[in-house]
Backbone as a chain_set.jsonl record, in Angstrom:
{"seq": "XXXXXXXXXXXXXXXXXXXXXXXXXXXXXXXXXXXXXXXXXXXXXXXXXXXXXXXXXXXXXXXXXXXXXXXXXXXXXXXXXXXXXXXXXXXXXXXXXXXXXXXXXXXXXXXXXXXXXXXXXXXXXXXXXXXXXXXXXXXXXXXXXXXXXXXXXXXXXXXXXXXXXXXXXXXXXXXXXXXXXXXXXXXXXXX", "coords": {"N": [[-71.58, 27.386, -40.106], [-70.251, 30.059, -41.189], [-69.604, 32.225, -44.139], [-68.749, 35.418, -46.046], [-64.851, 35.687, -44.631], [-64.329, 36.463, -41.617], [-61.555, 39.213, -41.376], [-58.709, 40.28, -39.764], [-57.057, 43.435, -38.987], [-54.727, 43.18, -40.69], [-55.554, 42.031, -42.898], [-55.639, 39.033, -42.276], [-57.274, 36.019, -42.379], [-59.74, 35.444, -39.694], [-60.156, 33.064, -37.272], [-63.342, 31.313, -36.959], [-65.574, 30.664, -34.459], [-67.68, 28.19, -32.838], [-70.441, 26.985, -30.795], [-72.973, 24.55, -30.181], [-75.546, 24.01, -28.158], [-77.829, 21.829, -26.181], [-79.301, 22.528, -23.479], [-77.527, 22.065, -20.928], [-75.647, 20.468, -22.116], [-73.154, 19.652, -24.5], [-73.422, 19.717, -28.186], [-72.159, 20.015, -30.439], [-69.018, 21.413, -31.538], [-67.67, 24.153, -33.399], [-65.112, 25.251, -36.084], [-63.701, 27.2, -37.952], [-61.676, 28.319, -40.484], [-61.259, 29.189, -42.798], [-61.412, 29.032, -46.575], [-61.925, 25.73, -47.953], [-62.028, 22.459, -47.849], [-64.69, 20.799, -45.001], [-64.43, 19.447, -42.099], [-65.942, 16.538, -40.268], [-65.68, 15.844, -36.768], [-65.654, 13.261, -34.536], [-65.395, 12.477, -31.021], [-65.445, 11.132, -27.976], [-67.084, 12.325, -25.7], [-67.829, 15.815, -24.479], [-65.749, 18.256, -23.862], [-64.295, 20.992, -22.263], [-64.379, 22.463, -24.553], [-65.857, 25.235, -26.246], [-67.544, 28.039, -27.37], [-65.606, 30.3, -27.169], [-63.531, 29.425, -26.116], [-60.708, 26.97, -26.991], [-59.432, 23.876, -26.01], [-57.301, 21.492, -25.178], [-57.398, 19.162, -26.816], [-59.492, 20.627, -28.927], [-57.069, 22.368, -29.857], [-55.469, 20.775, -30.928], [-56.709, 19.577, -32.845], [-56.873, 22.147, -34.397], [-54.576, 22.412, -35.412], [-53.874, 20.428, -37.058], [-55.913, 19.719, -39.281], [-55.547, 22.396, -40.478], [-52.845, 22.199, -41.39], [-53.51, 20.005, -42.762], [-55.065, 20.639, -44.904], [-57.794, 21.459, -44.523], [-60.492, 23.586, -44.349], [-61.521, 23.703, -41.986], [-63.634, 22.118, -39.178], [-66.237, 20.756, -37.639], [-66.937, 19.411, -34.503], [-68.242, 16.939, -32.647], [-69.771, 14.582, -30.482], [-70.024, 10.966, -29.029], [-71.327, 10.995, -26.855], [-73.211, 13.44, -25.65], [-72.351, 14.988, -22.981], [-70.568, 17.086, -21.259], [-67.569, 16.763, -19.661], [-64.873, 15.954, -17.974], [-64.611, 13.963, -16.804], [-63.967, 10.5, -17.821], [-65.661, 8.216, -16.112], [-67.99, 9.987, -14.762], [-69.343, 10.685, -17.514], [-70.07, 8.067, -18.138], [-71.5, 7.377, -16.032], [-73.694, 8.58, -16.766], [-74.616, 8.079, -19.145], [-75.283, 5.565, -18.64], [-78.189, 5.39, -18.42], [-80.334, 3.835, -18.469], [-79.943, 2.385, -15.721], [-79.789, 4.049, -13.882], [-82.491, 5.289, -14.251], [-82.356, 8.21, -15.299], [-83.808, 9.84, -17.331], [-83.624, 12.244, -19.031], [-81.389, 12.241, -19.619], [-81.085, 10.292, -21.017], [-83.007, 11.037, -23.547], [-81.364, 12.945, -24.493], [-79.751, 12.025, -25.201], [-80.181, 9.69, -27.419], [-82.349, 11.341, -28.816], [-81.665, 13.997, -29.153], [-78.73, 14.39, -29.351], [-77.67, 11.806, -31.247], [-79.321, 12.231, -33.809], [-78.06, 14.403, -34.514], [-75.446, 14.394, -34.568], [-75.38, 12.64, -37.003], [-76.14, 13.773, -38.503], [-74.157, 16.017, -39.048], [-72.263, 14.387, -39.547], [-72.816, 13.388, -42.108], [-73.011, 15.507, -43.526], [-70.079, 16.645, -43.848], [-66.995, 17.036, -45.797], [-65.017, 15.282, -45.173], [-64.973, 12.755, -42.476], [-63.808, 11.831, -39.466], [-63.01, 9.561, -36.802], [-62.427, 9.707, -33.077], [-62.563, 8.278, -30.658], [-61.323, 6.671, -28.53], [-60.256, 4.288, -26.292], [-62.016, 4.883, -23.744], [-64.621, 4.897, -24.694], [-67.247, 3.054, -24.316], [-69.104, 1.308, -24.771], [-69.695, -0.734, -26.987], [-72.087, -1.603, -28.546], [-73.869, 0.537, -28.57], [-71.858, 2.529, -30.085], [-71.866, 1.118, -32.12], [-74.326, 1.505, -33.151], [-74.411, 4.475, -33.208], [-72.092, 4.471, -35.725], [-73.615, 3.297, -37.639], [-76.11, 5.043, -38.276], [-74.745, 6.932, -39.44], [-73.779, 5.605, -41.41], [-75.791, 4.561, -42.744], [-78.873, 4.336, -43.86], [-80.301, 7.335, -45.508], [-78.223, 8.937, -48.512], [-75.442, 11.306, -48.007], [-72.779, 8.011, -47.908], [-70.856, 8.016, -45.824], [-67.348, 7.481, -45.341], [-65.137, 6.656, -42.725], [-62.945, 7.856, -40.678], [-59.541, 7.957, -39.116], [-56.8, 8.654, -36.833], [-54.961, 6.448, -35.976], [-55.164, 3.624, -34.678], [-56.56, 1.981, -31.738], [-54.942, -1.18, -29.95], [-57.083, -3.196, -29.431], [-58.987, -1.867, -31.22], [-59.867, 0.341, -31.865], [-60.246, 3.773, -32.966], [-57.899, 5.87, -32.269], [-57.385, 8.524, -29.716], [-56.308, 11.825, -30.092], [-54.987, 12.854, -28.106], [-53.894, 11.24, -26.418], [-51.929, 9.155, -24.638], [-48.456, 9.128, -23.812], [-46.193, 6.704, -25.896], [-48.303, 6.683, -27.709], [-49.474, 8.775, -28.294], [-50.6, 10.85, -30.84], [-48.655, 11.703, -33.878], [-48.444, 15.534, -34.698], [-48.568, 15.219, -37.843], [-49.294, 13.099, -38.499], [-50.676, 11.191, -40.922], [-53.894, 10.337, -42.097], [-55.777, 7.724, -41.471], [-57.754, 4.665, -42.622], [-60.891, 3.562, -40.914], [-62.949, 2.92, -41.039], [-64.502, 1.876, -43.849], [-67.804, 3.17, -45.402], [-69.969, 0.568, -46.656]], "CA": [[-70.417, 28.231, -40.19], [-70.528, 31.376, -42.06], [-68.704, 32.808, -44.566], [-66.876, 35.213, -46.226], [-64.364, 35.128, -43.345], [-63.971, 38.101, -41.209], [-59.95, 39.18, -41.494], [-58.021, 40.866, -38.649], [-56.259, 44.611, -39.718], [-53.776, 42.752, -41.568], [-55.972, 41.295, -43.887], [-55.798, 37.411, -42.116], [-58.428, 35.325, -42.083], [-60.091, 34.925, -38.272], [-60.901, 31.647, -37.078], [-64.713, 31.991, -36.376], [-65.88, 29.929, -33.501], [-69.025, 28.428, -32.537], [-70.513, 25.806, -30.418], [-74.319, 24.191, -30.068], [-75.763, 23.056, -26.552], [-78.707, 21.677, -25.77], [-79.416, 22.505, -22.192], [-76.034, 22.082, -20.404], [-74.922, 18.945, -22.837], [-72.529, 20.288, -26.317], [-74.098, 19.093, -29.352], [-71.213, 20.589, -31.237], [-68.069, 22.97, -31.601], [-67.173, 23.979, -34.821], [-64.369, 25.93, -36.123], [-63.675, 27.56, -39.558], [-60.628, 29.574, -40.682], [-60.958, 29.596, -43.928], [-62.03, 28.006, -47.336], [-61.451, 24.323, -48.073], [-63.349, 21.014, -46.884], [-64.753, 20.6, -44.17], [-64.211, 17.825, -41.631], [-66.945, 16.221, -38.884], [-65.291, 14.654, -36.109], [-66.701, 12.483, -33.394], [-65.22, 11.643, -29.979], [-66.649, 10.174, -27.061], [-67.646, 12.999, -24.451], [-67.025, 16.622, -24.619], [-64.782, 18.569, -22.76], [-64.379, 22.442, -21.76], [-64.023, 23.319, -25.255], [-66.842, 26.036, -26.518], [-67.492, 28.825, -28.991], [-64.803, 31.289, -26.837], [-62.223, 28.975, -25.822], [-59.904, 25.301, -26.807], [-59.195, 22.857, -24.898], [-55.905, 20.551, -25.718], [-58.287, 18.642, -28.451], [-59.205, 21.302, -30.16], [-56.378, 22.927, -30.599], [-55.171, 19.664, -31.745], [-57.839, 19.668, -34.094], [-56.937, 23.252, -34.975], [-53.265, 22.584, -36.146], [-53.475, 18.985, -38.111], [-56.482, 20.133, -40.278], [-54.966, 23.443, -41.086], [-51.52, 21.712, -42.261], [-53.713, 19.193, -43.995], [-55.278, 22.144, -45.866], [-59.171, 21.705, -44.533], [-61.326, 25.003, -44.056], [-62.406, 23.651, -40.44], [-64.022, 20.667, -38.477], [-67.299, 20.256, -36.564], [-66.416, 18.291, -33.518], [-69.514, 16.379, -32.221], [-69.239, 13.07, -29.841], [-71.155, 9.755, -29.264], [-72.157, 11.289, -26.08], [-72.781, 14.614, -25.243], [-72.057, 15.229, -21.794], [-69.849, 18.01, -20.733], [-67.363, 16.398, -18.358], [-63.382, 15.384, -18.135], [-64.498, 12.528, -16.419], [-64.781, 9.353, -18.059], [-66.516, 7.671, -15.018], [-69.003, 10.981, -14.693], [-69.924, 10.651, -18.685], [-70.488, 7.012, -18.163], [-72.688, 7.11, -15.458], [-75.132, 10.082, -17.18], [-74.844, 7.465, -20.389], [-76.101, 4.457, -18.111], [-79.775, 5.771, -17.694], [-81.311, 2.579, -17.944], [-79.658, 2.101, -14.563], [-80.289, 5.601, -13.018], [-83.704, 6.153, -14.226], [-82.217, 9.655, -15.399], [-84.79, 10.04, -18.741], [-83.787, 13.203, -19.43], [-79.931, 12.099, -20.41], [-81.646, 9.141, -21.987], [-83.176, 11.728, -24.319], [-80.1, 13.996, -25.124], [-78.216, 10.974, -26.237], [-81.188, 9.489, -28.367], [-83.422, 12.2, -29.371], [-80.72, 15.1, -29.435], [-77.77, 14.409, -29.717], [-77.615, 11.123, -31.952], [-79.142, 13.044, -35.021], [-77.284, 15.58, -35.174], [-74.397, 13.715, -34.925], [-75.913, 11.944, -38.08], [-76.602, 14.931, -39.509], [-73.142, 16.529, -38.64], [-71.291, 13.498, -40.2], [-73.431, 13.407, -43.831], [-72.669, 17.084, -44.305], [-69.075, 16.843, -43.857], [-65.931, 16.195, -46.879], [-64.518, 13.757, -44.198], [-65.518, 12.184, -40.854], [-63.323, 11.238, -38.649], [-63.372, 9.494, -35.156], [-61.438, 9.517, -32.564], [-63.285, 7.953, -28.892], [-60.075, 5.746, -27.974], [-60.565, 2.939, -25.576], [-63.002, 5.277, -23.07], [-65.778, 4.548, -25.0], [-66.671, 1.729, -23.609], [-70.493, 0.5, -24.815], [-69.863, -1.291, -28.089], [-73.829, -1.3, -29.268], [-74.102, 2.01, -28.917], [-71.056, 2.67, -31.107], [-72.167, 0.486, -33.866], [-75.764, 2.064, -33.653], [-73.889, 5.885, -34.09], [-72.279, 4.302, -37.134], [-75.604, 2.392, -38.305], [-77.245, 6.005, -37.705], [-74.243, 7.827, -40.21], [-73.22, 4.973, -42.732], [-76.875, 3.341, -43.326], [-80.077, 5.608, -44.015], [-80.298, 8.423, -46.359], [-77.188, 8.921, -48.574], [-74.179, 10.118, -48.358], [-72.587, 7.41, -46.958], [-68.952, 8.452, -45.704], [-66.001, 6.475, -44.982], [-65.128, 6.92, -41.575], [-60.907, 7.793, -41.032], [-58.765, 7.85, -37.828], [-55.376, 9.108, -37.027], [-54.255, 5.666, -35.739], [-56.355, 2.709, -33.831], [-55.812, 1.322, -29.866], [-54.981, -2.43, -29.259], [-58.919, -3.21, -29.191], [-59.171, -1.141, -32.558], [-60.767, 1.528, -31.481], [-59.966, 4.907, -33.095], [-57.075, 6.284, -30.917], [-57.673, 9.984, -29.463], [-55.05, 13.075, -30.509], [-54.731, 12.907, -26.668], [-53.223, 9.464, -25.817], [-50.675, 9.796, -23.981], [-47.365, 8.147, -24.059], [-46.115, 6.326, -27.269], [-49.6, 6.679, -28.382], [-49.039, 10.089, -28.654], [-50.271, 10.775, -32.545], [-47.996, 13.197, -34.17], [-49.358, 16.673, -35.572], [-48.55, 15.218, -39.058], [-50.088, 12.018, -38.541], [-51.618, 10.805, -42.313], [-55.047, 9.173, -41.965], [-55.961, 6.097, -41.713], [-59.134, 4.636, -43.089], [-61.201, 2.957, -39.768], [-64.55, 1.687, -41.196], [-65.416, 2.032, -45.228], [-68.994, 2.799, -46.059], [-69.898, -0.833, -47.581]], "C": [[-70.636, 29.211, -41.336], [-69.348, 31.779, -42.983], [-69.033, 34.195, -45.182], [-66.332, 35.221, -44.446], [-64.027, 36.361, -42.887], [-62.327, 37.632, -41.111], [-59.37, 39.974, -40.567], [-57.421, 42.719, -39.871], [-55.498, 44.64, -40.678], [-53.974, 41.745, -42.909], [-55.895, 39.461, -43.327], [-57.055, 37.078, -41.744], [-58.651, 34.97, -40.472], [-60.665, 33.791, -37.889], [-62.546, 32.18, -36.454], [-64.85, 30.478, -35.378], [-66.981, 29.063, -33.002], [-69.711, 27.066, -31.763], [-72.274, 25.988, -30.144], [-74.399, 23.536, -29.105], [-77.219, 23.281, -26.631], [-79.348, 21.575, -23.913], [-77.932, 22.62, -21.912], [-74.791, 21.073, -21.756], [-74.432, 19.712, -24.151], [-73.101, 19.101, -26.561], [-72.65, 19.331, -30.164], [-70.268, 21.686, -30.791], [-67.237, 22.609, -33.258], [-65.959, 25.552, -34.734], [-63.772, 26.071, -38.115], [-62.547, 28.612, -39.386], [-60.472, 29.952, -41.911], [-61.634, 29.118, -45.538], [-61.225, 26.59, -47.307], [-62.574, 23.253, -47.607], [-63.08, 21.221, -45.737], [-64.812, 19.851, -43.207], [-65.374, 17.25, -40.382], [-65.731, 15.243, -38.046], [-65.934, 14.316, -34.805], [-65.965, 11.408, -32.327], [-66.089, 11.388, -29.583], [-67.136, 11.423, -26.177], [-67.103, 14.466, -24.728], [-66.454, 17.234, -23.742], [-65.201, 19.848, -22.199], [-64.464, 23.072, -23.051], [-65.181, 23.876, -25.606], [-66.582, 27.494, -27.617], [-66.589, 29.987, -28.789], [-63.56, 30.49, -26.501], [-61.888, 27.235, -26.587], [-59.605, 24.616, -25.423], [-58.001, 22.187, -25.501], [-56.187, 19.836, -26.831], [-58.102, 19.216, -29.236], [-58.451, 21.868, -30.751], [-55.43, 22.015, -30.927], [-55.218, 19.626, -33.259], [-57.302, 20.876, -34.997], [-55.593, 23.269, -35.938], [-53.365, 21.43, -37.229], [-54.751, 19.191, -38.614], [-56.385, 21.267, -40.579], [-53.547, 23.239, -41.584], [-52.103, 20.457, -43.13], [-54.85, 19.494, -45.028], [-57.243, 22.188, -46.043], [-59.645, 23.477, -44.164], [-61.83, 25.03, -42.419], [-63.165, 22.826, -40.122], [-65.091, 21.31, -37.632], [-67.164, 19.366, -35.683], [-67.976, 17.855, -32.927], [-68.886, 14.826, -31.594], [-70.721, 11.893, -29.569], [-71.929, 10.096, -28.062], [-72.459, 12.543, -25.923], [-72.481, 15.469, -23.876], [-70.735, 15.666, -21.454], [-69.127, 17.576, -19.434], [-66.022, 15.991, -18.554], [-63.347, 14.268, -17.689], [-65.268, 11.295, -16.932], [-65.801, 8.426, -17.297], [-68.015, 8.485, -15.157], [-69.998, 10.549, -16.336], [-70.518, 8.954, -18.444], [-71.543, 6.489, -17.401], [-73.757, 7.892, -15.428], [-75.544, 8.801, -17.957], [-75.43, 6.017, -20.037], [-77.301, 5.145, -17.507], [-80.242, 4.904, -17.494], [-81.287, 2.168, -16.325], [-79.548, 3.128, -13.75], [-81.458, 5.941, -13.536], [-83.799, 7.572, -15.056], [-82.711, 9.259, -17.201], [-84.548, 10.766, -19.848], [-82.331, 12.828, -20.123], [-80.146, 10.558, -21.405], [-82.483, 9.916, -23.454], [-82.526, 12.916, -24.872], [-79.604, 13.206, -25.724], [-79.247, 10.708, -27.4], [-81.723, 10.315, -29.376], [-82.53, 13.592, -30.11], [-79.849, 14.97, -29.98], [-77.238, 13.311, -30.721], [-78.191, 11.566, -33.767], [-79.035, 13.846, -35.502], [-76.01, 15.109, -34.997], [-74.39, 12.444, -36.424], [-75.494, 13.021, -38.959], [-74.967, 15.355, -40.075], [-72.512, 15.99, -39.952], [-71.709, 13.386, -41.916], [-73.063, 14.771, -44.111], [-71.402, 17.597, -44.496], [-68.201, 16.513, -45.079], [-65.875, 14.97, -46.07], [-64.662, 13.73, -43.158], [-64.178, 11.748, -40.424], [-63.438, 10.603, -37.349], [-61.997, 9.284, -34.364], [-61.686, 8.98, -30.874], [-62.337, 7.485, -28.647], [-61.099, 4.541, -27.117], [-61.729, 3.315, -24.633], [-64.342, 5.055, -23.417], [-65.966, 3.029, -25.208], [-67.971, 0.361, -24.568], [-70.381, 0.556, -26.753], [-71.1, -1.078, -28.955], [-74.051, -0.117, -29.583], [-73.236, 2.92, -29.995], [-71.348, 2.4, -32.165], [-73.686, 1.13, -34.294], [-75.315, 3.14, -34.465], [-73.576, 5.514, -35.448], [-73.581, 3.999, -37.997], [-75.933, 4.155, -39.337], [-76.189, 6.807, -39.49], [-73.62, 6.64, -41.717], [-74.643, 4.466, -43.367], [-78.293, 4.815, -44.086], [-79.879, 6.319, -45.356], [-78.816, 8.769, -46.948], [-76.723, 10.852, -48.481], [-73.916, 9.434, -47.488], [-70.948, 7.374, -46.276], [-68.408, 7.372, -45.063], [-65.775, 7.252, -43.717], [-63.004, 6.767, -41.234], [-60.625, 8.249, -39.453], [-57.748, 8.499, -37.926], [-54.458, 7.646, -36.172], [-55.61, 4.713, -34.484], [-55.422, 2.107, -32.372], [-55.991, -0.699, -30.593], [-56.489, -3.559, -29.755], [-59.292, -2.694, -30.933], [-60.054, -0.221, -32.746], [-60.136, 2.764, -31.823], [-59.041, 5.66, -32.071], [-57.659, 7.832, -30.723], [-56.717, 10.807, -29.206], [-54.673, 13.037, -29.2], [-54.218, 11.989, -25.772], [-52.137, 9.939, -25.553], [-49.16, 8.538, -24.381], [-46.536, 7.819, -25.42], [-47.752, 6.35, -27.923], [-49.923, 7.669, -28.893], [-49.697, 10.13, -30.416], [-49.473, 11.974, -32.682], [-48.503, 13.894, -34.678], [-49.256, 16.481, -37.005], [-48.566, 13.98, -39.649], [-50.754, 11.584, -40.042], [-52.941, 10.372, -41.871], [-54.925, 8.282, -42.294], [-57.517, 5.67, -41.694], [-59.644, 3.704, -41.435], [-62.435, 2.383, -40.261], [-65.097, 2.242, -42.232], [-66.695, 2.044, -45.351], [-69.581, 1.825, -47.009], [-71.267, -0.286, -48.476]], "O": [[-71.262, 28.901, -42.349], [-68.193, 31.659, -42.574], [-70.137, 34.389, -44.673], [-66.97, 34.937, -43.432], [-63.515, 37.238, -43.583], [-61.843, 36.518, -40.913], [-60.035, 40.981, -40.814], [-57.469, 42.899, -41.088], [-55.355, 45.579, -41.461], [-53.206, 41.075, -43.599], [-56.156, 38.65, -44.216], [-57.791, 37.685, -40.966], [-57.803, 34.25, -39.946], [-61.819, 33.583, -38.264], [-62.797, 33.141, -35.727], [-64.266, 29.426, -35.639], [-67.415, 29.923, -32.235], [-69.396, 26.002, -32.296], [-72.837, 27.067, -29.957], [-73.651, 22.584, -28.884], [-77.807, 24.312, -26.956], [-79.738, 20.543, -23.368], [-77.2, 23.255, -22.67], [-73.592, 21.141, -22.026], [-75.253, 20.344, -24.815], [-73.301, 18.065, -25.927], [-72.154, 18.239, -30.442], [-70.507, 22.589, -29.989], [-66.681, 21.697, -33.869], [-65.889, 26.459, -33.904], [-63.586, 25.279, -39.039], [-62.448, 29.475, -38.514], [-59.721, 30.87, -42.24], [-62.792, 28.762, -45.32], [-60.139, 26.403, -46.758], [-63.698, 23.396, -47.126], [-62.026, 21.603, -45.231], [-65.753, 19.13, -43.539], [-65.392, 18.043, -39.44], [-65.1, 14.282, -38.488], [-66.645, 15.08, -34.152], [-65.859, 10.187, -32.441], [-67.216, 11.291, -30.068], [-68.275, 11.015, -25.949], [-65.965, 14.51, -25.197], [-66.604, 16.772, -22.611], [-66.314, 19.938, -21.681], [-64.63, 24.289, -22.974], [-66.051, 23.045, -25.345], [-65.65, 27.768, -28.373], [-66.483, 30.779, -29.726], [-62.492, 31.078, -26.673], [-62.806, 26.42, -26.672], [-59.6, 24.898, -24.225], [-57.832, 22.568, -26.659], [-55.403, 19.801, -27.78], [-57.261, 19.083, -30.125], [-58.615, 22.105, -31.948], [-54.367, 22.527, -31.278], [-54.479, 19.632, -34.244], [-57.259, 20.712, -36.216], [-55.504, 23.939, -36.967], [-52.848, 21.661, -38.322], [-55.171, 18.153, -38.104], [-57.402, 21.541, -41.216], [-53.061, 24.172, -42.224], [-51.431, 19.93, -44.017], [-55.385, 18.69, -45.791], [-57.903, 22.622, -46.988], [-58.872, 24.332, -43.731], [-62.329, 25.966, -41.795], [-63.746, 22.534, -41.168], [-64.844, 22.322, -36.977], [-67.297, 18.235, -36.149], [-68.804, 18.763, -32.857], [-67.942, 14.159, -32.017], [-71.919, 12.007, -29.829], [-73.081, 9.667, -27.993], [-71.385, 13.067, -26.217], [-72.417, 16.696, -23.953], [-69.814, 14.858, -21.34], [-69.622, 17.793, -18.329], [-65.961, 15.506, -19.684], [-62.426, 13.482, -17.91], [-66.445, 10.978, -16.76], [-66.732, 7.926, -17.928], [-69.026, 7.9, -15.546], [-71.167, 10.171, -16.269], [-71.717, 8.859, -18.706], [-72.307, 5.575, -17.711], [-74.582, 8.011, -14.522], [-76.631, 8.304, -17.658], [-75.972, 5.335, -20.907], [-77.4, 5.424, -16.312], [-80.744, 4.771, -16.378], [-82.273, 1.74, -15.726], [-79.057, 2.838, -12.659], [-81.679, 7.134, -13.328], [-84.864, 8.061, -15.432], [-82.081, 8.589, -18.02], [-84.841, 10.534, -21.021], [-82.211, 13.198, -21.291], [-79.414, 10.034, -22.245], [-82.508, 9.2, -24.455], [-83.081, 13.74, -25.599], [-78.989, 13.446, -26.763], [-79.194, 11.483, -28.355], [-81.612, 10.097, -30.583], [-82.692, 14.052, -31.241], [-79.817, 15.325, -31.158], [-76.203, 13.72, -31.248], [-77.538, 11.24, -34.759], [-79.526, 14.261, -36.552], [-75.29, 15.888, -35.62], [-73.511, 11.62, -36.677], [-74.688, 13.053, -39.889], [-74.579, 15.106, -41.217], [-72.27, 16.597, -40.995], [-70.852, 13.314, -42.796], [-72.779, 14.976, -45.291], [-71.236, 18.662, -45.09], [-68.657, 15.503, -45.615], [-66.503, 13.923, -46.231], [-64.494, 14.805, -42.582], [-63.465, 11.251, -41.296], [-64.145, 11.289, -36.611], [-60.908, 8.877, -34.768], [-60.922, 9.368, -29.99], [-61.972, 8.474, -28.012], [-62.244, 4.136, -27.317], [-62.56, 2.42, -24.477], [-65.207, 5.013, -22.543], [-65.346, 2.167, -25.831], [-67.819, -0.827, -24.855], [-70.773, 1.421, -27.536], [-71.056, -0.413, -29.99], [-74.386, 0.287, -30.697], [-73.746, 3.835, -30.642], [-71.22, 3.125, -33.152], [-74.109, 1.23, -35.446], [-75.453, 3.228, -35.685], [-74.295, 5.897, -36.371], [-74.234, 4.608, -38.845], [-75.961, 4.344, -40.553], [-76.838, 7.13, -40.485], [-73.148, 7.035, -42.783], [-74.604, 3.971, -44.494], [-78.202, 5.915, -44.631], [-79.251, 5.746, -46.246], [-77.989, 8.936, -46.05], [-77.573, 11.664, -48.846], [-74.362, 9.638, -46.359], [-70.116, 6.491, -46.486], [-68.971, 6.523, -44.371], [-66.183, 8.41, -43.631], [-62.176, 5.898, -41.507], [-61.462, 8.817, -38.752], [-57.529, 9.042, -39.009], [-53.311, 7.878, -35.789], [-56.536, 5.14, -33.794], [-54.233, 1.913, -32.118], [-56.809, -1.213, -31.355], [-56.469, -4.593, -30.422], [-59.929, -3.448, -31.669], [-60.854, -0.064, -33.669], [-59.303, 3.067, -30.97], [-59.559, 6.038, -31.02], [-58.381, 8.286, -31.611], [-56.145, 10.677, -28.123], [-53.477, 13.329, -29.227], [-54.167, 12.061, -24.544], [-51.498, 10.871, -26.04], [-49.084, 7.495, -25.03], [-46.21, 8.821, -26.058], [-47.89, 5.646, -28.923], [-50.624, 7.674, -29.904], [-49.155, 9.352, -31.2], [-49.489, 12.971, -31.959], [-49.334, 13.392, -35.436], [-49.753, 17.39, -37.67], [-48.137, 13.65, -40.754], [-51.914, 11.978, -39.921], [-52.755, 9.846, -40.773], [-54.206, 7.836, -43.188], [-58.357, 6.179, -40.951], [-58.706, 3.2, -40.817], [-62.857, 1.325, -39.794], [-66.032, 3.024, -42.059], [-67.135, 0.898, -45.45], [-69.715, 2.197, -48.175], [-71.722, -0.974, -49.389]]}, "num_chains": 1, "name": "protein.A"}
């Protein structure tokens, strides 16, 4: 993300935009409006959102770290596969059982350290996969991959956990609902 910040006619700061793909699969979408910390966060799968448009996430994302006075978030997920459907993402992310090599090396090779990377370069991490993310191991590796290794080692924060205790997602529906002025909540201390 770049700065200074380009400003509209009226002197306001412009949100700058920007997203990283490797082949079809996001690696990233980041978003900057301004100075302040910056935040990494890390669902499970990404969506439609990209370096010209939001999606219901991000502009999630875009209001509850601009009232809790960050500069802008890197969104990055445990998978990267471009898809609304949890089923679809799940059966790219089972290669062992499709053979498919090549999404066995986006998750691994690609997209796992730079979601490392992502998360060490950030003020604060957050996650948010909810209950959709389904493959436990692979979860605890991503952490492994961003709390263990090379420091720093960040604390890992939520906006509220499922049932299961799984990081809820700004997108839960129902009473699950988080509100846009949600506090954090710590989800897994760097020991």
């Amino acid at each position: 993300m770049s700065a200074p910040f380009t400003t509209n006619l009226f002197g306001k700061e412009i949100m700058d935009r920007t997203a990283i793909f490797s082949g079809e699969e996001r690696l990233e979408i980041g978003r900057r409006w301004g100075p302040g910390p910056i935040a990494c966060v890390i669902g499970c799968n990404p969506s439609t959102a990209d370096a010209k448009k939001d999606d219901p996430t991000s502009l999630w994302w875009n209001d509850w770290f601009q009232l809790f006075g960050f500069g802008g978030y890197r969104a990055v997920n445990l998978y990267p596969f471009c898809t609304s459907s949890p089923a679809e993402c799940r059966k790219r992310a089972d290669w062992h059982l499709t053979d498919d090599w090549y999404a066995r090396d986006q998750m691994i090779m690609t997209n796992l350290p730079h979601v490392a990377q992502v998360a060490k370069e950030a003020d604060q991490v957050f996650v948010c996969w909810g209950n959709i993310a389904w493959d436990d191991m692979w979860i605890e590796h991503v952490v492994e991959e961003i709390q263990g290794g090379v420091e720093p080692w960040p604390d890992l924060w939520c906006w509220g956990k499922t049932k299961s205790g799984a990081p809820t997602h700004p997108m839960a529906r129902g009473k699950h609902r988080i509100p846009r002025d949600q506090k954090p909540i710590l989800w897994r201390a760097a020991s």
